[in-house]
C-alpha positions in Angstrom: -43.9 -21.0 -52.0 -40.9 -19.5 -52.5 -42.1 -16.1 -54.1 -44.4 -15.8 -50.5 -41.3 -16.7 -48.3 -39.1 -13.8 -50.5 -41.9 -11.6 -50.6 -41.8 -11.7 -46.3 -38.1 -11.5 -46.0 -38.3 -8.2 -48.2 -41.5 -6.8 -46.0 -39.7 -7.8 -43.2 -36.2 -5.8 -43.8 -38.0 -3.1 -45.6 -39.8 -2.7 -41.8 -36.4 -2.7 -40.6 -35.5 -0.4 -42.6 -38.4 2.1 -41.6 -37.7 1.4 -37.8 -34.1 2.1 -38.3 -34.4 5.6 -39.7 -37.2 6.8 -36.9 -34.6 5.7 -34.3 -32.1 7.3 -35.7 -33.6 10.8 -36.2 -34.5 10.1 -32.9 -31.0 9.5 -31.6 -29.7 12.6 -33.5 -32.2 14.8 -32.2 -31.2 14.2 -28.8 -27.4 14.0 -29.3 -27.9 18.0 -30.4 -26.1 20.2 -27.8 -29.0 22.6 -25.9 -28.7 26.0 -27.4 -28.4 28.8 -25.6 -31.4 31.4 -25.9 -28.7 34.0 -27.2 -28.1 30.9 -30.1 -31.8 30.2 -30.6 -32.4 34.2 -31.6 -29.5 34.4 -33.7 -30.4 31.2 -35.6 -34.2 32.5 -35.6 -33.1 36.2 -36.9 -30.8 34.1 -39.5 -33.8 31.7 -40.8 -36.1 34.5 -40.6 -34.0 37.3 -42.3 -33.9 39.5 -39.9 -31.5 42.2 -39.3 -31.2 45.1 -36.9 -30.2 48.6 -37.1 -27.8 48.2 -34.4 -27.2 46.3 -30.7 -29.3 48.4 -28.8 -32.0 47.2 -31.0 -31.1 43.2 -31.3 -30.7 43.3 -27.2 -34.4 44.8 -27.0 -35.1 42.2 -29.7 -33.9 39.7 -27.7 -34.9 40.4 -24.7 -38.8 40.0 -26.6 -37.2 36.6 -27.9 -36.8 35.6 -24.1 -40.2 36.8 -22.7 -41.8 34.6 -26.3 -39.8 32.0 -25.4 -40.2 31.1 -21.4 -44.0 31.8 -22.4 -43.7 28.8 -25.2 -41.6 26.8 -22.9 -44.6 27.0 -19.7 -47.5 26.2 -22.2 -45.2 22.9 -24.0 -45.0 21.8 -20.2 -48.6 22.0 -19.2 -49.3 18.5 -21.1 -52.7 19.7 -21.1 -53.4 21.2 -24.5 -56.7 19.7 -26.7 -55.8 21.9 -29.3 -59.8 22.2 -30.8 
């Protein structure tokens, strides 16, 4: 009787547990500051090892990085994607 009455308590804080860490990524995810676009690229150039030849270059770049991005951005907010 007493093992099943241990054996729930340790479920039972172990689903705690597991409830505590999804709301906390949660949480932290939404405490992040919103980037600016000008942030996003540099972050994407810097995980994606990009580098370019000068600024003339990384403001076209950029400017590409915009156009990709708003373009993201309107299909994310359509809701309506089935994905098949």
């Amino acid at each position: 009787m007493a093992l099943k009455i241990d054996l729930m308590i340790s479920n039972i804080l172990i689903l705690l547990f597991v409830v505590g860490i999804f709301n906390s990524q949660d949480a932290i995810a939404r405490g992040q500051p919103k980037l600016s676009v000008s942030e996003r690229h540099e972050q994407w150039m810097a995980r994606h090892g990009r580098i370019y030849k000068d600024e003339a270059e990384k403001g076209k770049r950029l400017m590409i990085f915009k156009e990709n991005l708003k373009f993201i951005e309107s299909i994310n907010k359509g809701g309506n994607l089935s994905y098949k």
